[in-house]
PQR file with spaces between the fields and no chain letter, atoms N, CA, C, O and H, PARSE charges and radii, in Angstrom:
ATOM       1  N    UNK     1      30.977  122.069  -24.623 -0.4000 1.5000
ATOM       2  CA   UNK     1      29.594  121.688  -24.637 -0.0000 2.0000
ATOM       3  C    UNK     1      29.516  120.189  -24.382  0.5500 1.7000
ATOM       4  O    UNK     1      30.437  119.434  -24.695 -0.5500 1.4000
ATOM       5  N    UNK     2      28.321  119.757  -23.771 -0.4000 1.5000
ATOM       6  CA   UNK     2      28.603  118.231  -23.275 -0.0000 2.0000
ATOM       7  C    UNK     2      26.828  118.166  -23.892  0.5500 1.7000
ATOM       8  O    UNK     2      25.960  119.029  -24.018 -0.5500 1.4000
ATOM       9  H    UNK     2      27.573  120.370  -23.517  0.4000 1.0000
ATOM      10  N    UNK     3      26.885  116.483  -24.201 -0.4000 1.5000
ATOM      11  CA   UNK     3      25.521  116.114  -24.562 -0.0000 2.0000
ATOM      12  C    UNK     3      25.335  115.041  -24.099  0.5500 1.7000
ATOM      13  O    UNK     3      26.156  114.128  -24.192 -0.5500 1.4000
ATOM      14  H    UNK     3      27.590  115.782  -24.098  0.4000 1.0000
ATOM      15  N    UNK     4      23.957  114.928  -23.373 -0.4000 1.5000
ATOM      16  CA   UNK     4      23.726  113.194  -22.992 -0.0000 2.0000
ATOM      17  C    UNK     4      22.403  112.718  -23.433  0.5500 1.7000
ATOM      18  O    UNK     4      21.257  113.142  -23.281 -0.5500 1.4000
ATOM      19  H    UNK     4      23.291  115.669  -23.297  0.4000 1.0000
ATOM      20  N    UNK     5      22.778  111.987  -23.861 -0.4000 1.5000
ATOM      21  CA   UNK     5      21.596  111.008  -24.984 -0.0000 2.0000
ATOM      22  C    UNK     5      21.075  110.335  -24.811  0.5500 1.7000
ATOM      23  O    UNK     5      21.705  109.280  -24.889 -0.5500 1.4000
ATOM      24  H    UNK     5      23.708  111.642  -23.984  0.4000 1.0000
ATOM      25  N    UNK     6      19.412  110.121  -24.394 -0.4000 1.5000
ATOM      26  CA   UNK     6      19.014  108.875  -24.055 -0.0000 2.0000
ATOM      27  C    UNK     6      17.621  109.131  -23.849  0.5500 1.7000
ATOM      28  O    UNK     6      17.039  110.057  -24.413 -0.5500 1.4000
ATOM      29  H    UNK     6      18.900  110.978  -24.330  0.4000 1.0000
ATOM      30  N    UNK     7      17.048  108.301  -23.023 -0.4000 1.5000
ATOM      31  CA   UNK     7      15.473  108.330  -23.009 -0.0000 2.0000
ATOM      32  C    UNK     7      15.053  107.735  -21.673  0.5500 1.7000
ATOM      33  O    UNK     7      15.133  106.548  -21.358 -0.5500 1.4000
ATOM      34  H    UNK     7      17.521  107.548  -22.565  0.4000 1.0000
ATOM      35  N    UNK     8      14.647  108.622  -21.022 -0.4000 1.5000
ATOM      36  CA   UNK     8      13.330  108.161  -19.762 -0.0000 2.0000
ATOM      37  C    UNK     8      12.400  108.252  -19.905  0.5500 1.7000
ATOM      38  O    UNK     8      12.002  108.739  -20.963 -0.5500 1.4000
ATOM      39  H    UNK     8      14.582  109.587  -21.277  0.4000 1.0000
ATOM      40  N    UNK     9      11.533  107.839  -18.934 -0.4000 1.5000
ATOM      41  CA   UNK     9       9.788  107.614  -19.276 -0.0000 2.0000
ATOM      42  C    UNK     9      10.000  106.978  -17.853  0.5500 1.7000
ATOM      43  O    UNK     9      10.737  106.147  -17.324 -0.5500 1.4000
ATOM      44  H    UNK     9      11.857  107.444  -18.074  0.4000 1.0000
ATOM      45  N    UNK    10       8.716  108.008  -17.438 -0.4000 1.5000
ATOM      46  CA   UNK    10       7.890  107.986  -15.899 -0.0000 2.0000
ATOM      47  C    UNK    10       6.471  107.609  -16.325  0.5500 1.7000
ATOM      48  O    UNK    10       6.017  108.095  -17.361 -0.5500 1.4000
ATOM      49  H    UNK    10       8.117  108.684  -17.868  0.4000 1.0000
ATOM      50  N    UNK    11       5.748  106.770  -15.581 -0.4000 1.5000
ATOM      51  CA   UNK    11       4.128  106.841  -15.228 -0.0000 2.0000
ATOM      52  C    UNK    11       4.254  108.383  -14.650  0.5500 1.7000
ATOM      53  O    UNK    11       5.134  109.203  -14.387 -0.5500 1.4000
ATOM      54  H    UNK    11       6.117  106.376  -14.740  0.4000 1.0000
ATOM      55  N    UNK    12       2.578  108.237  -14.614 -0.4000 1.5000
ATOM      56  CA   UNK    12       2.065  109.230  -13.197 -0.0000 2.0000
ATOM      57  C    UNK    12       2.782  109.398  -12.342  0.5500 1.7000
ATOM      58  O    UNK    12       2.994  108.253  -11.940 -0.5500 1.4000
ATOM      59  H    UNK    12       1.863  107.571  -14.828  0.4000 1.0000
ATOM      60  N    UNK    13       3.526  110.279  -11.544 -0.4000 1.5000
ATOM      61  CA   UNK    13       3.780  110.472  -10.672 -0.0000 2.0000
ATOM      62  C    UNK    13       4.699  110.134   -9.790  0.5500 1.7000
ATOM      63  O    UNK    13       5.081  110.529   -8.688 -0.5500 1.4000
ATOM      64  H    UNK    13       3.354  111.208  -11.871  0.4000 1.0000
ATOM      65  N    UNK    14       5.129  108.760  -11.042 -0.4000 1.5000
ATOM      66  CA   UNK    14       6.560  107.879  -10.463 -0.0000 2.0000
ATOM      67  C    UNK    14       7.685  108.616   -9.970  0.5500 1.7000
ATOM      68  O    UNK    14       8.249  108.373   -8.904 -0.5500 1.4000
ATOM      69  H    UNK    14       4.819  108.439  -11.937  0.4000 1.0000
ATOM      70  N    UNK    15       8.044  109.664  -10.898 -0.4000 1.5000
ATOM      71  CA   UNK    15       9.065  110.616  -10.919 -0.0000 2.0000
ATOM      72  C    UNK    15       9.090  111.338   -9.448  0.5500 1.7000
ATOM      73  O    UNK    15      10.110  111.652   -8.834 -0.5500 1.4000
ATOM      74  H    UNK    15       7.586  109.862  -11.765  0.4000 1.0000
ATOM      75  N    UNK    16       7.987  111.493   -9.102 -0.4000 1.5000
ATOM      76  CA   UNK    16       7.542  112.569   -7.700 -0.0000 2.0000
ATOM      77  C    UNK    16       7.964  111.548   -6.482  0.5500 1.7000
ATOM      78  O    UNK    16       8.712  111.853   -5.554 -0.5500 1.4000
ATOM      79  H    UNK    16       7.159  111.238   -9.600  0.4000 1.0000
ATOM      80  N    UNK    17       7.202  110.012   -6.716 -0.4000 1.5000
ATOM      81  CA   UNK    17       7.468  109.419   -5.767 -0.0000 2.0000
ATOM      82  C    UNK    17       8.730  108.663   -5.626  0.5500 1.7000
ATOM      83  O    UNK    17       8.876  108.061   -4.562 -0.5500 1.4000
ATOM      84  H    UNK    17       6.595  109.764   -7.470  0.4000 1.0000
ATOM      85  N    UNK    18       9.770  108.579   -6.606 -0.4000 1.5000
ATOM      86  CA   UNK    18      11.024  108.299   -6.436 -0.0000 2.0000
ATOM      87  C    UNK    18      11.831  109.414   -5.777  0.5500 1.7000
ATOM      88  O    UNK    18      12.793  109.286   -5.019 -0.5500 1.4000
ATOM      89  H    UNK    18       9.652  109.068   -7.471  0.4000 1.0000
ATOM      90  N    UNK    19      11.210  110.610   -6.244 -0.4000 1.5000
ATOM      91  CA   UNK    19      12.341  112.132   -5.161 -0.0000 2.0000
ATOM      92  C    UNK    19      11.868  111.619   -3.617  0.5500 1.7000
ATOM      93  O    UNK    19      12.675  111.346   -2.729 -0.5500 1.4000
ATOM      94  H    UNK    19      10.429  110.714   -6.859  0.4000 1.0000
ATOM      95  N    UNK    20      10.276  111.539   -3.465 -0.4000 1.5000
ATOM      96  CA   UNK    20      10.242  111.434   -2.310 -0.0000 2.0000
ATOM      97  C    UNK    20      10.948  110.505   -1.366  0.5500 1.7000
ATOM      98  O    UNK    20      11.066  110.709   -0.158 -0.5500 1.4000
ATOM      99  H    UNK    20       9.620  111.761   -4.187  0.4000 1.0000
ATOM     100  N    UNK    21      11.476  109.305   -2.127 -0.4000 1.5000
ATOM     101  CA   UNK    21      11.385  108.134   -1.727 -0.0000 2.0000
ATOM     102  C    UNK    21      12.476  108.208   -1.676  0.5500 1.7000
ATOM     103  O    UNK    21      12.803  107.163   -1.113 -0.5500 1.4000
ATOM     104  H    UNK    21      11.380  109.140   -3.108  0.4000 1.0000
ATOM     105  N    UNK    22      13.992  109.164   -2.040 -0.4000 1.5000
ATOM     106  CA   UNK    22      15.184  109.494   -1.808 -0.0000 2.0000
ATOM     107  C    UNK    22      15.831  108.587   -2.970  0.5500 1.7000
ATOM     108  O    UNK    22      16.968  108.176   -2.737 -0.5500 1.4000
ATOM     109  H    UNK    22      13.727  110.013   -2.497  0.4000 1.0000
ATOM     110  N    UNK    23      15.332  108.284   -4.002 -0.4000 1.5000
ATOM     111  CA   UNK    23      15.706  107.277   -5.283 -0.0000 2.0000
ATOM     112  C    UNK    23      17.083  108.332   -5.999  0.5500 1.7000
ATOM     113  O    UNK    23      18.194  107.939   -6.354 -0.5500 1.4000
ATOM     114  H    UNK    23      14.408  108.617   -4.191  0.4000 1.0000
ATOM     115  N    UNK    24      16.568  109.640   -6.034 -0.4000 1.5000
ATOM     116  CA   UNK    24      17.370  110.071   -6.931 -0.0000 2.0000
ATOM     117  C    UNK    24      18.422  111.336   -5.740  0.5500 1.7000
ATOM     118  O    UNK    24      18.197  111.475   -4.538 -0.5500 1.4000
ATOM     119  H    UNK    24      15.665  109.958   -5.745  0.4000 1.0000
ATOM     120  N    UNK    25      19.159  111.835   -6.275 -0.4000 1.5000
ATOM     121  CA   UNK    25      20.288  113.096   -5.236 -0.0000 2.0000
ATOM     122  C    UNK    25      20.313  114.410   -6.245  0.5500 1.7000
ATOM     123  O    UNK    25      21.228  114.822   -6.958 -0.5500 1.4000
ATOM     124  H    UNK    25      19.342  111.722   -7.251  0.4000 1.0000
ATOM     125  N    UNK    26      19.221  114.822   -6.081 -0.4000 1.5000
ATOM     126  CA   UNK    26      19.291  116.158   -6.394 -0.0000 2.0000
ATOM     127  C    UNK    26      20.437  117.100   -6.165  0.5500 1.7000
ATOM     128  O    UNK    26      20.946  117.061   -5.045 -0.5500 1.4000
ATOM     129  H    UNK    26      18.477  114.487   -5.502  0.4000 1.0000
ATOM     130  N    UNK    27      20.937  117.963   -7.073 -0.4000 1.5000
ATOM     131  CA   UNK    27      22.198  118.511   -6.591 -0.0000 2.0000
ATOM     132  C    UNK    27      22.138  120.218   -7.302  0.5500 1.7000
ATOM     133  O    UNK    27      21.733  120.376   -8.453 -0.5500 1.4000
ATOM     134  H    UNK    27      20.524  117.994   -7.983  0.4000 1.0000
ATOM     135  N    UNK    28      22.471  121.078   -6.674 -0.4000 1.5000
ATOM     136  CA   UNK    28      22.687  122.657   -7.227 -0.0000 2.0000
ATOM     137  C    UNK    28      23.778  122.280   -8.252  0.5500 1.7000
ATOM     138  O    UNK    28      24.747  121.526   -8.172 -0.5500 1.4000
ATOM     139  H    UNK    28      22.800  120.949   -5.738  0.4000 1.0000
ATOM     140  N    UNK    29      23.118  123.342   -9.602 -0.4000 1.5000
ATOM     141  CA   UNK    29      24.096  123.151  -11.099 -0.0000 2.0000
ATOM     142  C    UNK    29      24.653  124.265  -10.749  0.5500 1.7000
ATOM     143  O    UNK    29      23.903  125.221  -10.550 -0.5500 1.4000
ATOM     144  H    UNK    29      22.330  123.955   -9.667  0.4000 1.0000
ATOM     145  N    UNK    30      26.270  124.455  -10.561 -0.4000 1.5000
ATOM     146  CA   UNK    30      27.094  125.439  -10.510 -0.0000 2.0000
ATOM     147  C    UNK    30      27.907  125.471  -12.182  0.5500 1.7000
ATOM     148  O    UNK    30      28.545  124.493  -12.572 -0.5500 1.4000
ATOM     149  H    UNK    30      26.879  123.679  -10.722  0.4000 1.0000
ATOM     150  N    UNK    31      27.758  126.680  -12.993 -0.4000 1.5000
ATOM     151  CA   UNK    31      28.826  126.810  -14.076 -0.0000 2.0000
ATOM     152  C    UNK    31      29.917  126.244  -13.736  0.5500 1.7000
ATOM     153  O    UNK    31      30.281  125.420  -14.574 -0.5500 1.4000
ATOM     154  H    UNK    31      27.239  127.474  -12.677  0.4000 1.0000
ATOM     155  N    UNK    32      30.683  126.360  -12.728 -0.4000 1.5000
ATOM     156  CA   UNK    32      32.139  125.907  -12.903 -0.0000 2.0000
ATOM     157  C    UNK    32      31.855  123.942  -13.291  0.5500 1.7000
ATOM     158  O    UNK    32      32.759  123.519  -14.011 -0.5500 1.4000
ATOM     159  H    UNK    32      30.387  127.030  -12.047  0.4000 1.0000
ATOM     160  N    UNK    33      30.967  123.030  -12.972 -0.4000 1.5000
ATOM     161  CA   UNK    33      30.374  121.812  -13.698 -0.0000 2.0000
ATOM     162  C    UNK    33      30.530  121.858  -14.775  0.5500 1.7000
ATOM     163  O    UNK    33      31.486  121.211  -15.202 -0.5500 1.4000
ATOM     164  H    UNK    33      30.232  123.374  -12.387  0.4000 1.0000
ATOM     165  N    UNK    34      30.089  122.265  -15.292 -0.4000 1.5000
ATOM     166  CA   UNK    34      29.339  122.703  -16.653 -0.0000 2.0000
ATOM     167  C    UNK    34      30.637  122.934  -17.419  0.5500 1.7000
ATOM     168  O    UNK    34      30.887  122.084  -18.273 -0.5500 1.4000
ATOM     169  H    UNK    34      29.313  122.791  -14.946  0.4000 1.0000
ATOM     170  N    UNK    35      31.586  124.024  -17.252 -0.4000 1.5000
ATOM     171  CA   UNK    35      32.816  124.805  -17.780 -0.0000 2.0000
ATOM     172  C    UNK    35      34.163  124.740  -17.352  0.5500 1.7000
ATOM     173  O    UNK    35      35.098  125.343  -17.878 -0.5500 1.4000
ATOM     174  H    UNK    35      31.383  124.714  -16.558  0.4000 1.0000
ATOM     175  N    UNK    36      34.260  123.533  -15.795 -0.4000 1.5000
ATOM     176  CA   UNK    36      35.832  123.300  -15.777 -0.0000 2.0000
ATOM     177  C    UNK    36      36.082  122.101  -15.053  0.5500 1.7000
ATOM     178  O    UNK    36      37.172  121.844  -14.542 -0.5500 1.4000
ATOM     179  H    UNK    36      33.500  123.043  -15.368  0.4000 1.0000
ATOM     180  N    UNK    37      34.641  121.045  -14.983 -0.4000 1.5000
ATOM     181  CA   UNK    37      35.397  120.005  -14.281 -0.0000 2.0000
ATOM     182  C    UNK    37      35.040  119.038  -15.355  0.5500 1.7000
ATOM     183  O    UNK    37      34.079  118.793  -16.085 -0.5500 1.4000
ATOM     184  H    UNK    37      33.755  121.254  -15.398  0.4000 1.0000
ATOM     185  N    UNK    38      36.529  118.491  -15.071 -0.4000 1.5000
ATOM     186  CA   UNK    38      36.618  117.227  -16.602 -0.0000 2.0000
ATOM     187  C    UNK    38      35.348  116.304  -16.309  0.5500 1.7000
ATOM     188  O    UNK    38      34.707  116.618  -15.307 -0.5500 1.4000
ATOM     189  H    UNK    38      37.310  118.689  -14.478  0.4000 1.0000
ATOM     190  N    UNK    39      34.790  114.945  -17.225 -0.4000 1.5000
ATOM     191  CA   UNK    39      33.742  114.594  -17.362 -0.0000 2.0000
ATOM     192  C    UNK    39      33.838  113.617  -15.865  0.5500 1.7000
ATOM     193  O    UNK    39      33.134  113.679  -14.857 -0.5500 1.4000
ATOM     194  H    UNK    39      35.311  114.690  -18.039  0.4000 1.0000
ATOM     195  N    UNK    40      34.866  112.825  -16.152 -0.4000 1.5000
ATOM     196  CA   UNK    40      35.404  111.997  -15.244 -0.0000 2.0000
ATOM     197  C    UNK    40      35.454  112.175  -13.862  0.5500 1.7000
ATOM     198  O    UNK    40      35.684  111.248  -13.085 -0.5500 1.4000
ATOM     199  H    UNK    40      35.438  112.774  -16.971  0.4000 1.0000
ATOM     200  N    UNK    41      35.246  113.344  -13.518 -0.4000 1.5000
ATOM     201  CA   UNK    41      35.371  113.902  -12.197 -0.0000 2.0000
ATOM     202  C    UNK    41      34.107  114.769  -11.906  0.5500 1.7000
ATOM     203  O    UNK    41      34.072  115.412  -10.857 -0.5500 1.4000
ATOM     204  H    UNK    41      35.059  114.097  -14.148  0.4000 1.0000
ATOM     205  N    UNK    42      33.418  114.799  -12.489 -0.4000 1.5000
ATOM     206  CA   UNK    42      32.033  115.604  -12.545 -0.0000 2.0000
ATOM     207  C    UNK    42      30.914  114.739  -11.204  0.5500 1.7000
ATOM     208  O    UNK    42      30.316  115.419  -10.370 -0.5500 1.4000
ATOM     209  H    UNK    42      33.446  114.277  -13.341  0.4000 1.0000
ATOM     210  N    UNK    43      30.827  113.377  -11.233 -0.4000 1.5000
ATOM     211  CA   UNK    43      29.718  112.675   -9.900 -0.0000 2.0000
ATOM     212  C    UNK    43      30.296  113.024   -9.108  0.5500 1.7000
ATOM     213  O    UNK    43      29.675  113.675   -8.268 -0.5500 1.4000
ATOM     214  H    UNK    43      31.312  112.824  -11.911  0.4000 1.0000
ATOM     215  N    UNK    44      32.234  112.763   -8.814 -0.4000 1.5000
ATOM     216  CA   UNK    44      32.784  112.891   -7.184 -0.0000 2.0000
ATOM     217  C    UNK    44      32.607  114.319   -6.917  0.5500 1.7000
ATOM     218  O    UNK    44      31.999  114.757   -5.939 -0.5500 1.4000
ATOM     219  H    UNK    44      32.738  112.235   -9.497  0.4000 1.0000
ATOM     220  N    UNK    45      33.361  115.282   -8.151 -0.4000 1.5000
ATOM     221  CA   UNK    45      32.551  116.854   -7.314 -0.0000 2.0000
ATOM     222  C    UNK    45      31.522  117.264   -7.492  0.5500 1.7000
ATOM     223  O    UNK    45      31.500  118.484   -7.652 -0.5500 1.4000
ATOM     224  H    UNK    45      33.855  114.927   -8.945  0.4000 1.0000
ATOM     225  N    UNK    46      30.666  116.804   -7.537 -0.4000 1.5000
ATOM     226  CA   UNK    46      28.572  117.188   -7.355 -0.0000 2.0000
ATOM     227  C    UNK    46      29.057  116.411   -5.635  0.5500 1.7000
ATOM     228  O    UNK    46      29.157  117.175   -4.675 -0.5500 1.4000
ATOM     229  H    UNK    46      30.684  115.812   -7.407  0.4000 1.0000
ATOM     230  N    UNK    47      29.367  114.572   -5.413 -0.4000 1.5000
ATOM     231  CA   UNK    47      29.068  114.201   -4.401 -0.0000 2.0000
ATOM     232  C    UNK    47      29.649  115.014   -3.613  0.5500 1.7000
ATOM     233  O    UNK    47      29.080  115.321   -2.566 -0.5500 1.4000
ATOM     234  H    UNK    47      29.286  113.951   -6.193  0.4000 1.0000
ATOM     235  N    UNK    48      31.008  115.590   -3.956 -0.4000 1.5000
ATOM     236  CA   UNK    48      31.951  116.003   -2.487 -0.0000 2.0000
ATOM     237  C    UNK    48      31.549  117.299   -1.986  0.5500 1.7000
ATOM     238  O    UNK    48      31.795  117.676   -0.840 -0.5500 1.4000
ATOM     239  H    UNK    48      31.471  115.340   -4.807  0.4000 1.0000
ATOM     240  N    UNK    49      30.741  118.184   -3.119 -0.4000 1.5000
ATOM     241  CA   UNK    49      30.124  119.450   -2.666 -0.0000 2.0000
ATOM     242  C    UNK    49      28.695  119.256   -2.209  0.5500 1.7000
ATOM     243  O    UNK    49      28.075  120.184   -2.727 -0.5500 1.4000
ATOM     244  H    UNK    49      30.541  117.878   -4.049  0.4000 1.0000
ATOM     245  N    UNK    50      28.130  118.752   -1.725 -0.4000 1.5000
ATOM     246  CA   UNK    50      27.026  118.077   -0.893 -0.0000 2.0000
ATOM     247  C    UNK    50      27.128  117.911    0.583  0.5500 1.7000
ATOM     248  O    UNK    50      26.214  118.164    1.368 -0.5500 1.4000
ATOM     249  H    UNK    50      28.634  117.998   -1.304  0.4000 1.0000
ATOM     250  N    UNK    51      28.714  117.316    1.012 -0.4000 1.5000
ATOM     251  CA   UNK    51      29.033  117.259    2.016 -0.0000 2.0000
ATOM     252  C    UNK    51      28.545  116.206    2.425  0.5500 1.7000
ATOM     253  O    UNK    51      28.110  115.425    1.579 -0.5500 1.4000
ATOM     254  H    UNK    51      29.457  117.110    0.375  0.4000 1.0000
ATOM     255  N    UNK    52      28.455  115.809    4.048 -0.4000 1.5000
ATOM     256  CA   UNK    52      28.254  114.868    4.665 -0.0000 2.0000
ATOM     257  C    UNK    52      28.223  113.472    4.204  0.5500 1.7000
ATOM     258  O    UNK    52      29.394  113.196    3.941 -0.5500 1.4000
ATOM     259  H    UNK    52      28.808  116.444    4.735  0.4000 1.0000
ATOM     260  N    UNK    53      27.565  112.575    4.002 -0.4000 1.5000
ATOM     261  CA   UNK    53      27.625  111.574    3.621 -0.0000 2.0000
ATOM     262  C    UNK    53      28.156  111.267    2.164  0.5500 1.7000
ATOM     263  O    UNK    53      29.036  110.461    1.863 -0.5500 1.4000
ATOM     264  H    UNK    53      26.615  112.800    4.216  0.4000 1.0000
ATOM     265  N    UNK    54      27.461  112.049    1.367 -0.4000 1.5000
ATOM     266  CA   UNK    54      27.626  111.778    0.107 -0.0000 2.0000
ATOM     267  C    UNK    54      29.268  112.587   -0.132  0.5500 1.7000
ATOM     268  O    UNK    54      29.444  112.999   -1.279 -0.5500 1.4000
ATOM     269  H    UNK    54      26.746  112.704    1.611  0.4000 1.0000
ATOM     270  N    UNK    55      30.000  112.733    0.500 -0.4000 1.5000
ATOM     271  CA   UNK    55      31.419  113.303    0.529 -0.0000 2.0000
ATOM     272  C    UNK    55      32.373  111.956    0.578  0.5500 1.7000
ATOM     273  O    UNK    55      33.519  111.916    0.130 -0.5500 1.4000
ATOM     274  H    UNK    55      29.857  112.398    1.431  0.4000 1.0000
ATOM     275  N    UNK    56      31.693  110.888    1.193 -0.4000 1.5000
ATOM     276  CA   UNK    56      32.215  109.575    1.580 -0.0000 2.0000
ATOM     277  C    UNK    56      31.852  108.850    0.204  0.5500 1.7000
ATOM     278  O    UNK    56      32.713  108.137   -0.312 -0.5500 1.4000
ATOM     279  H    UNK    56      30.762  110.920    1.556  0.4000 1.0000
ATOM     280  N    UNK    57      30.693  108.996   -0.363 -0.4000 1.5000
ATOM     281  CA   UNK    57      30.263  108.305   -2.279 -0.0000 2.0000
ATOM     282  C    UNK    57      31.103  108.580   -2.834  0.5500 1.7000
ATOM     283  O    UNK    57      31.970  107.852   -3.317 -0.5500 1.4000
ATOM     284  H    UNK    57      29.994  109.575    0.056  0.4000 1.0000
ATOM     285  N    UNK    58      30.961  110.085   -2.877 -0.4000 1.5000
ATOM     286  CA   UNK    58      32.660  110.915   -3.656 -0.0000 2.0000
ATOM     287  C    UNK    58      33.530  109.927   -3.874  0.5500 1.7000
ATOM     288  O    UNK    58      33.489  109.454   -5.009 -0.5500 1.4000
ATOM     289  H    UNK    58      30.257  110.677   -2.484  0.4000 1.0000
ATOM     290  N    UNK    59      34.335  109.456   -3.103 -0.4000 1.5000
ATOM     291  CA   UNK    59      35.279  108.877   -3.146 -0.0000 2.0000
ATOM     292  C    UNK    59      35.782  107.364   -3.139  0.5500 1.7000
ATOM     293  O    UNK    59      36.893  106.930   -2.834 -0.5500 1.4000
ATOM     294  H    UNK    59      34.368  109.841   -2.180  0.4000 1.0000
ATOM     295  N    UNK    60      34.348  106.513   -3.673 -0.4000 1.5000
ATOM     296  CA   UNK    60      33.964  105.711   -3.887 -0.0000 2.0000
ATOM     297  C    UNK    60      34.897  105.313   -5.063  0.5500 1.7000
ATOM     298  O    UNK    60      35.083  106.139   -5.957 -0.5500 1.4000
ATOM     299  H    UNK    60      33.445  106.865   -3.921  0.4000 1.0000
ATOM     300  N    UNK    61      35.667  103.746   -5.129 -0.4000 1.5000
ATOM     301  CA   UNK    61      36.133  104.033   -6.486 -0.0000 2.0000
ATOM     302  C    UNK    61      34.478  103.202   -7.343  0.5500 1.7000
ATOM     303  O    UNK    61      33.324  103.093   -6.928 -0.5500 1.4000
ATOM     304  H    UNK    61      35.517  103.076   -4.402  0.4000 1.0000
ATOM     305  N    UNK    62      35.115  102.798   -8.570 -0.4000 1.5000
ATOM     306  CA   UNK    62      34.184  103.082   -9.837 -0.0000 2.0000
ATOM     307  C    UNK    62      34.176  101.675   -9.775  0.5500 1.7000
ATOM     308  O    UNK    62      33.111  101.158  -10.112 -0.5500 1.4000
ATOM     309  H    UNK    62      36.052  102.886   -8.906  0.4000 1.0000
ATOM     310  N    UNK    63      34.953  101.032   -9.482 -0.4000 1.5000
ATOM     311  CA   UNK    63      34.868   99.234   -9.651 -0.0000 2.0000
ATOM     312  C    UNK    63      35.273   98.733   -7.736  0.5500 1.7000
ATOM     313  O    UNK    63      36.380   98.634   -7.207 -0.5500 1.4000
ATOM     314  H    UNK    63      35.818  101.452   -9.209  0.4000 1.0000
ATOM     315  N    UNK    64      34.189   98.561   -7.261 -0.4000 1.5000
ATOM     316  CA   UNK    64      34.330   98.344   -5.787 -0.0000 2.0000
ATOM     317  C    UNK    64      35.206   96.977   -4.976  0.5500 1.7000
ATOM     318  O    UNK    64      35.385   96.581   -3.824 -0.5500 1.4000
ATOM     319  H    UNK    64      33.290   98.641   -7.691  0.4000 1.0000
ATOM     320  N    UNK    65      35.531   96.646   -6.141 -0.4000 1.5000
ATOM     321  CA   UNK    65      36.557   95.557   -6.151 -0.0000 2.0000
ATOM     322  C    UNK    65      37.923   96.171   -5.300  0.5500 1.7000
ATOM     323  O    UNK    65      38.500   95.659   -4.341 -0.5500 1.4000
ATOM     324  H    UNK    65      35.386   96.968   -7.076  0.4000 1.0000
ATOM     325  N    UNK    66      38.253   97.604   -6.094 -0.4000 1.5000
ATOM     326  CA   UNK    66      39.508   98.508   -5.265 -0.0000 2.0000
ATOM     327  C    UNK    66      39.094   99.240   -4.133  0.5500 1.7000
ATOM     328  O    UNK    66      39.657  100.261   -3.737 -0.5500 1.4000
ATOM     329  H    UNK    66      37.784   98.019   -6.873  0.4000 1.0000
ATOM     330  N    UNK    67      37.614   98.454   -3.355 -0.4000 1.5000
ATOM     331  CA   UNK    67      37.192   99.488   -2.403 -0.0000 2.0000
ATOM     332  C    UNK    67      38.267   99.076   -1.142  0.5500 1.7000
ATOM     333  O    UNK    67      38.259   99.717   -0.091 -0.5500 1.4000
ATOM     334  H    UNK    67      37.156   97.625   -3.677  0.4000 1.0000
């Protein structure tokens, strides 16, 4: 079981116009996420199963210093 803790807060409509506006990367929740990929590796496989561009984020390291 995983828990994440915290707090957002949208105005009106902010929320709508940040999807539109490509702010956020919506992604399909597959169980195997959820039930077998360690925490640590959970953004690169959401990015790398997306494909195209965001396959190249994937593999982004975490401190761009080692990019």
């Amino acid at each position: 079981m995983r828990f994440f803790v915290g707090y957002a807060g949208w105005s009106p409509q902010q929320l709508l116009e940040e999807l539109q506006g490509g702010s956020w990367v919506p992604a399909t929740m597959y169980p195997n996420y959820l039930f077998k990929t360690r925490p640590e590796r959970l953004w690169s496989q959401v990015m790398s199963n997306k494909g195209n561009t965001f396959s190249v984020i994937a593999e982004m390291p975490e401190d761009v210093h080692f990019n």
